[in-house]
N, C-alpha and C positions, 0 to 999 in steps of 0.2 A: 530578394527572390525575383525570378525571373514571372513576364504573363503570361507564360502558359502556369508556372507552379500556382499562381493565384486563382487560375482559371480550375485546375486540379482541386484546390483547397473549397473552393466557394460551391462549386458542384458538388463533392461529395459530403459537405457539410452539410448543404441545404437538401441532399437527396434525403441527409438520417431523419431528416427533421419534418419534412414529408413525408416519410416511410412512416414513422410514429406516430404523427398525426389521423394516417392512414390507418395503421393499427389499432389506432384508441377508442374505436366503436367498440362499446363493453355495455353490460348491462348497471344502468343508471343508480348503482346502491354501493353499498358498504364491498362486499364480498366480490362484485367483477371488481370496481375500481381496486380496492388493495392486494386481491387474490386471484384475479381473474378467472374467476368464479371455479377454479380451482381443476380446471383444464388441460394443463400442459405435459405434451409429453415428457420422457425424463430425457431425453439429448437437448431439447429445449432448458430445461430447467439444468442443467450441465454448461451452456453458455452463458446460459444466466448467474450460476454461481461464480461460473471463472469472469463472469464479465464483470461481476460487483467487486470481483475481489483486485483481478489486476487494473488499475485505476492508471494513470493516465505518469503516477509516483512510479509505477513497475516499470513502464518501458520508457520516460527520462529518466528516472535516478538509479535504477540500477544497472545500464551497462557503465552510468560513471564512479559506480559503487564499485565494483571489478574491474577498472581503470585502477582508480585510488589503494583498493585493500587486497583485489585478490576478490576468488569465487567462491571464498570460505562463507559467504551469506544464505548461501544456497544449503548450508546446515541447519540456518532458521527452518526451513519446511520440513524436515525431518521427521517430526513429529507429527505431519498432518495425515499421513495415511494411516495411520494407530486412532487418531483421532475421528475420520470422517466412518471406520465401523464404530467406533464407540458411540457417536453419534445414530446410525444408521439401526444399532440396535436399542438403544433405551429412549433418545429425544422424539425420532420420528414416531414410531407407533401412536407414543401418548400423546404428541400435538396433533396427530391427524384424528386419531380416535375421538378428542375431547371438539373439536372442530372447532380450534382455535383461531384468531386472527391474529395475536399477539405470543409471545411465550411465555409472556409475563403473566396472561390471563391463570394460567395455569398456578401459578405460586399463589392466587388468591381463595385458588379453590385444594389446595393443596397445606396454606399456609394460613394467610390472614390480610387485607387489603393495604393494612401499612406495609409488608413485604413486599407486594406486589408493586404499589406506589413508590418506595423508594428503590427496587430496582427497576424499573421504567425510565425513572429520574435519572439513574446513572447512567445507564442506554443512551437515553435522548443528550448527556451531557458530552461523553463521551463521542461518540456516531457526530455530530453535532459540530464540535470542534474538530474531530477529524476531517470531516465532509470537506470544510472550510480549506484547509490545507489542500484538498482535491482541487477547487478551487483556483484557488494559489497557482497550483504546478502548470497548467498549460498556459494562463497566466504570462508568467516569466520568460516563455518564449516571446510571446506578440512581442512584450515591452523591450526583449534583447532586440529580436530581429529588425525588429520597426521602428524603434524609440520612444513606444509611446507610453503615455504614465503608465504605472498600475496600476491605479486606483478606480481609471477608465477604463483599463484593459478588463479586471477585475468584476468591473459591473456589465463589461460587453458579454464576457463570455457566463458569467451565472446568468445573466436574464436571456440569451435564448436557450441557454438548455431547460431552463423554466416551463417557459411553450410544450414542450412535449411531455413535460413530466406532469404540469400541472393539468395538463387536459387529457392525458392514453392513461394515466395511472400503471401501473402491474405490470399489463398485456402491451401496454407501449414501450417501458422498460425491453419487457422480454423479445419482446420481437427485434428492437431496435438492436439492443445486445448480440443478437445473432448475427446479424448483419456486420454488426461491429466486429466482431472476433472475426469472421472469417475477411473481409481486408486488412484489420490490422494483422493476424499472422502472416498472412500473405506479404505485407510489406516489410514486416522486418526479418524475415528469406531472403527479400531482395536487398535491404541492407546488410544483411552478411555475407551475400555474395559478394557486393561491389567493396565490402573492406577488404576481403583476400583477393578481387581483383583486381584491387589497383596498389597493390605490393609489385614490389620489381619482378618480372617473368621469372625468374632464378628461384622464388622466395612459392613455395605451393603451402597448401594450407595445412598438412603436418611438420613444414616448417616452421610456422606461422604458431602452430602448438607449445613448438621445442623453444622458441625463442620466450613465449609467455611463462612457460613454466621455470626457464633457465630463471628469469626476472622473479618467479614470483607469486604469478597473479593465477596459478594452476591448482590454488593452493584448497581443492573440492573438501579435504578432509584434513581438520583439525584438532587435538585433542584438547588444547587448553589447560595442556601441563606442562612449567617449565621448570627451571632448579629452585623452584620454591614450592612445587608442590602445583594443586591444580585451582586459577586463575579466576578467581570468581568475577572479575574486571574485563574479562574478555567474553565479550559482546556474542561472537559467532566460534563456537566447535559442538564437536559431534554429542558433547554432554547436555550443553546446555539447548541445542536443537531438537533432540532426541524426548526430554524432558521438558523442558521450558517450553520448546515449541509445540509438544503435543498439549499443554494445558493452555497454551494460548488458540490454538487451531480447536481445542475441543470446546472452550469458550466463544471463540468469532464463531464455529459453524454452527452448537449448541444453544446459544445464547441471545446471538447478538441478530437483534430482528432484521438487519440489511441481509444476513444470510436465509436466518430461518423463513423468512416472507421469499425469499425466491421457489424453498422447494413444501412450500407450504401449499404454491400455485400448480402443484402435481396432479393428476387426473387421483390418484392412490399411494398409497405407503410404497409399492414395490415399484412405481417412477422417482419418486422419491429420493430411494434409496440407489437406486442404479445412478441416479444424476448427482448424487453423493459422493459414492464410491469408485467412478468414473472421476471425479474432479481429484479422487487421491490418488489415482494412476497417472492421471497427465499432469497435474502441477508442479511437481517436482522435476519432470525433464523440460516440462516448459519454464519456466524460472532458470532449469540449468545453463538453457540456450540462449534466454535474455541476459545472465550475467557472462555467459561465452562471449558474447558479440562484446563486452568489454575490456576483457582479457585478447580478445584479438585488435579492438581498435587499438591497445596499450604496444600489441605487435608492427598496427601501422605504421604508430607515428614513433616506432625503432626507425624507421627504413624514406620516411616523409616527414618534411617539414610539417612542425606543427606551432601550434599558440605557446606564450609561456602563461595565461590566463586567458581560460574560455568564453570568458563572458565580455566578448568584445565591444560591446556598449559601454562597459567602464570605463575598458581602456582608452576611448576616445576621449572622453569627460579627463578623465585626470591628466592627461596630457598636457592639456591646454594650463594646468597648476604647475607652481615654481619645483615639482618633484617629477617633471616629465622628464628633464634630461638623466635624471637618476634612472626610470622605468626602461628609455630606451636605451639606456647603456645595459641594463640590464638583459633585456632582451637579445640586444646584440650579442652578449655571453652566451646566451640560451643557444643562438641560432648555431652559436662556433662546435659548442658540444654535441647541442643534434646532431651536426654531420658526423664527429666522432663515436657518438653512439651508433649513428647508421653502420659506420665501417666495422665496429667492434661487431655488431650484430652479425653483420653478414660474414666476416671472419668466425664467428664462434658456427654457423651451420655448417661453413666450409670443415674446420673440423670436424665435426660430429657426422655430415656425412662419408666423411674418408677416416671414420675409426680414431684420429690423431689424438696420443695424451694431449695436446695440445687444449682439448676443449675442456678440462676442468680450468685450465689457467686462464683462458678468454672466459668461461663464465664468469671466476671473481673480478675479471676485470668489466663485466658486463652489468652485475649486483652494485660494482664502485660505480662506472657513471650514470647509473640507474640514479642510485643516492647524491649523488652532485646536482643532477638533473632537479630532484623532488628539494634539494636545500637551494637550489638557485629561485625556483618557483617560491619557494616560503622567501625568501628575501622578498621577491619581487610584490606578494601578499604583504607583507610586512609598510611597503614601500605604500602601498595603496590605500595602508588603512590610514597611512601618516597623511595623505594627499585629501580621504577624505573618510573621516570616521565612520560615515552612514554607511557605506560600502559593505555589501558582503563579500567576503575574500572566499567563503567554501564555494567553487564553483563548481562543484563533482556536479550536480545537477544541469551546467551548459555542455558536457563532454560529448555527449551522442550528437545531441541535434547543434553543436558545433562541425561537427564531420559531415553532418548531413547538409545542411546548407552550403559549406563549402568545397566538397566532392560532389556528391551527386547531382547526375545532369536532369536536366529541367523536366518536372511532372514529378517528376521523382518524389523532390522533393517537396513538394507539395502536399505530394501522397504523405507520406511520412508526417510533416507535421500534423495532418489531416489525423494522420490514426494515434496520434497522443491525446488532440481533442478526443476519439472518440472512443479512447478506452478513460480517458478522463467523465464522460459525459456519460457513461454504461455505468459508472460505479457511483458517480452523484447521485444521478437519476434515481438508483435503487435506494438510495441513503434515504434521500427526503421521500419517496414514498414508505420508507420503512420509520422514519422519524413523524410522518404525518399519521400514519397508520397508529403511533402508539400513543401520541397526543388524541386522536380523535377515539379510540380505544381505550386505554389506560388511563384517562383522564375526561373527557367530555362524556364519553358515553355513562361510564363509569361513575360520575361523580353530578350529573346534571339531575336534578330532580332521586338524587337516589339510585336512579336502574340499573340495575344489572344483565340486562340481555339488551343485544344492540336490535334486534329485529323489533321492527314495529311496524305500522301504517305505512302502505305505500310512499305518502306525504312526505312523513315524516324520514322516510329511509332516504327519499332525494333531498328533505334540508339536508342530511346527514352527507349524502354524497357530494351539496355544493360548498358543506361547509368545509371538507374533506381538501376540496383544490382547494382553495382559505388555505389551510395548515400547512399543505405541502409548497403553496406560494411563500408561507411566513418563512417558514425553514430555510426556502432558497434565502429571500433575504438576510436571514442570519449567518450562511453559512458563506453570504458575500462579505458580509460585516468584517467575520474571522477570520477571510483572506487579506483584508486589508492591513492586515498585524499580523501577519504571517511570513514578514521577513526575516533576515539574519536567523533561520533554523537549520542550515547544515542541509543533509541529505535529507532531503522530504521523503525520502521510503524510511530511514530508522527513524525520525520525529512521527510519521503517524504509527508505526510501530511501538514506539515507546510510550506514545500517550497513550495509547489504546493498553498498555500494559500496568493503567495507575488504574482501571476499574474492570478488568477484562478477569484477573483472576478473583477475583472480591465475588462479581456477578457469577461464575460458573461454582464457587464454594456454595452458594446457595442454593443451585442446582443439582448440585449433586448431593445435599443433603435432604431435598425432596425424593429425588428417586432411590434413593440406597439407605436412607436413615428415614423407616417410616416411623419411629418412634417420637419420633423432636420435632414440634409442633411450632408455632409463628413467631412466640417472644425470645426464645433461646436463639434461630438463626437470625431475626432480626437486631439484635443487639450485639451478636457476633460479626453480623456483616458490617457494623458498623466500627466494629472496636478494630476488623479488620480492615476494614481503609482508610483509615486514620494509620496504621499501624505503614501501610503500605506508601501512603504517602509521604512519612517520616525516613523510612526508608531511600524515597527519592529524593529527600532533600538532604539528607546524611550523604549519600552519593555524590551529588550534583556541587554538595561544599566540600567535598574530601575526606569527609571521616572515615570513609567507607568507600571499601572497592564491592561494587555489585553491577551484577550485570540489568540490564533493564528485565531481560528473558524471564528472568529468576523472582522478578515482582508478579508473574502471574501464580507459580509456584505456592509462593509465600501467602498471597490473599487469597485462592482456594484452600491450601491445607488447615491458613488459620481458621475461618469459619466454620470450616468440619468440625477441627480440634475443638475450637469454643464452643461450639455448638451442644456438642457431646456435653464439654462437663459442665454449661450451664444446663443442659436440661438434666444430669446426674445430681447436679446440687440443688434445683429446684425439688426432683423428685425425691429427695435423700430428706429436706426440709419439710415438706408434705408429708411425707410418711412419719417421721417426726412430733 
């Protein structure tokens, strides 16, 4: 990077970080610090939800997620606007009514304090290990771009986003969030301007469509049915988004207290709900547009020179081992096909804009060196792992901010990385205060001397708020811990996706058997939620060794329906024995 892009980066870093600080005058107790004393309008609480949700994974790994698969991802949110009225009509009324701090508090007055404690636990487990992986993802820029460790990269970047989370709480969060979203969108406009404008002047941008789609990568809507029937192994189509992802969106917004704590800080139910039901209208074209910029950079580098592996920090390192003259021969091959794919490309619009049969025959020949291209590439992965085991070869997650360091002119790209940190830094921030919040909630308050109301003594309410930064500092450290083993995972959008999907449906079947089965009381859904994630994690591990083709989507499914299901017929057997 060039000094102005550093000068870019360290300004607007340090602006968030003052702006938070700036914002974290709250009232010195329980409720400013984690709720912000329950104030915000709902367009606030709207970037706040989009800010906790798109983390720092959305806008690195998925325009290299639609590079790599296609926009077929963009089927995961399907489900989420079915999901955010379901939410808006049964979750919100009852957490605001009951004037909760937690969601969980609700299950114990609904249930019994073991429900409530062990979904907390799975909360704080889950949220916890995800966080970590947030983490992780901006991370892996510093250490590509810079060369510097991890493990230091790792500690640099969780301990200053600490500072502001640990000392604004809620209202530092929320404000900062704002802030955040409006330059990050701003800046990735202007990286998709500059990837259609720096295509050859011939090449405009519904060219730029026709060539992603001829490839491929267009590929918005998928059934997930092929001559065997319909593919329970395939990750993203319109079945398993539609479903899988409305139980997984109805659990993160329902459930899961990083979301619920954002519109819990509503002035009323009906900001709330607008900051809700707003996030189900924009999320889906926004995601559309951050997996678009992938499908278009895969159009670029038709037409430009590009990397045969993005994570050019390896490729330095392995060089210098006895398998470098292998890499750069390989590479060499790479660069001969580029050009021949550029010529195919541009041969195949020339077609298609002059009408010519000609262009079904340039497309398969544009699908062939598509696939010679992606097998040369796995050689050369292949090549790397022999050079050096340690090495992760999935580099979908270097794709974007490959482009961006080495196309964009100075500031730019500064900016750019600038707004990875801090859509990274907008979704932690809420984590550990939503991870602090349930520790000092669902467990201190909860369990110290007995109490069960967190209000007490002035005194007492500031031990409670200092011990508060305590938990939200511990968290940070934990969730630096979880970055530091957070290598070799593939795409960092579908691993926190996936893990979020071994307790996400388990915790939303217990919810829904609080608000819709007022019959079935603490020990039937507790011993179901239990039998169901056990059941759910067997599942992941039948999968992950081959017995079994399942999609991850489908484990949120399975561990909501089962704890209904058990739920029911242990409390029908209990009550069937009782009568008895």
């Amino acid at each position: 990077m060039k000094s102005f892009d550093w000068i870019v980066l360290v300004l607007t870093l340090t602006g968030i970080v003052l702006y938070g600080l700036y914002k974290s005058r709250t009232s010195k107790n329980l409720e400013g610090y984690f709720l912000s004393n329950r104030s915000m309008p709902w367009w606030l609480v709207l970037l706040s939800i989009m800010g906790t949700q798109a983390s720092a994974v959305t806008f690195l790994s998925a325009p290299g997620q639609a590079f790599t698969d296609g926009m077929r991802f963009v089927q995961y949110y399907f489900g989420l606007p079915l999901a955010m009225i379901v939410v808006s009509i049964s979750f919100v009324p009852i957490f605001n009514k009951l004037k909760v701090f937690t969601a969980y508090e609700f299950l114990e007055q609904r249930f019994d304090i073991k429900t409530r404690t062990f979904t907390s636990a799975m909360f704080l487990l889950s949220r916890g290990f995800s966080t970590g992986i947030s983490v992780y993802a901006p991370s892996i820029i510093l250490s590509s771009l810079l060369g510097w460790d991890i493990f230091w990269t790792n500690i640099i970047m969780g301990g200053i986003l600490i500072i502001y989370t640990v000392s604004g709480g809620a209202k530092a969060v929320a404000y900062t969030q704002q802030l955040q979203m409006i330059i990050i969108f701003t800046a990735m406009f202007i990286a998709g301007y500059y990837i259609v404008h720096d295509m050859p002047a011939s090449v405009s941008f519904t060219d730029a469509l026709k060539v992603s789609g001829a490839s491929g990568k267009l590929n918005v809507i998928t059934t997930g049915v092929d001559a065997n029937g319909f593919a329970w192994k395939d990750k993203y189509n319109i079945i398993s988004g539609l479903i899988g992802g409305f139980f997984l969106s109805l659990s993160y917004f329902g459930t899961d207290q990083s979301q619920v704590g954002r519109y819990l800080t509503a002035k009323n139910n009906t900001e709330s709900k607008l900051g809700l039901l707003m996030n189900g209208l924009v999320k889906v074209p926004m995601q559309f547009l951050i997996l678009l910029l992938g499908a278009l950079l895969f159009t670029y580098y038709q037409f430009n020179s590009g990397p045969i592996f993005f994570n050019s920090a390896v490729n330095e390192k392995v060089y210098e081992t006895k398998y470098g003259d292998s890499l750069k021969m390989l590479e060499n091959e790479f660069n001969l096909l580029n050009k021949t794919q550029s010529n195919i490309s541009a041969a195949y619009l020339q077609a298609t804009n002059d009408e010519a049969t000609s262009a079904a025959v340039l497309k398969d020949s544009l699908t062939k060196i598509n696939t010679e291209v992606n097998d040369l590439r796995n050689n050369y992965k292949t090549v790397l792992q022999k050079a050096d085991p340690s090495i992760d070869t999935n580099d979908t997650n270097y794709i974007f901010i490959r482009f961006v360091v080495d196309t964009l002119p100075a500031g730019l790209v500064g900016l750019l990385i600038a707004v990875i940190f801090l859509a990274s830094w907008g979704s932690i921030a809420a984590a550990l205060n939503s991870l602090a919040s349930c520790t000092m909630i669902d467990f201190y308050c909860r369990f110290k001397k007995h109490q069960t109301h967190v209000k007490q003594s002035d005194i007492a309410e500031l031990r409670q708020y200092n011990l508060s930064k305590w938990f939200t500092f511990g968290w940070g450290v934990f969730c630096i811990i979880i970055a530091e083993f957070s290598t070799n995972m593939g795409s960092l959008i579908q691993a926190v996706n996936e893990y979020g999907s071994l307790f996400y449906g388990v915790i939303l079947g217990i919810f829904l058997v609080a608000f819709y089965m007022k019959k079935i009381n603490g020990n039937p859904v507790f011993y179901s939620a239990i039998i169901g994630e056990l059941l759910v994690i067997a599942l992941y591990i039948l999968d992950k060794s081959g017995v079994i083709g399942f999609s991850f989507l489908w484990l949120n499914v399975v561990g909501a329906l089962a704890v209904v299901l058990l739920s029911w017929l242990m409390n029908n057997f209990i009550k069937v024995k009782t009568d008895s």
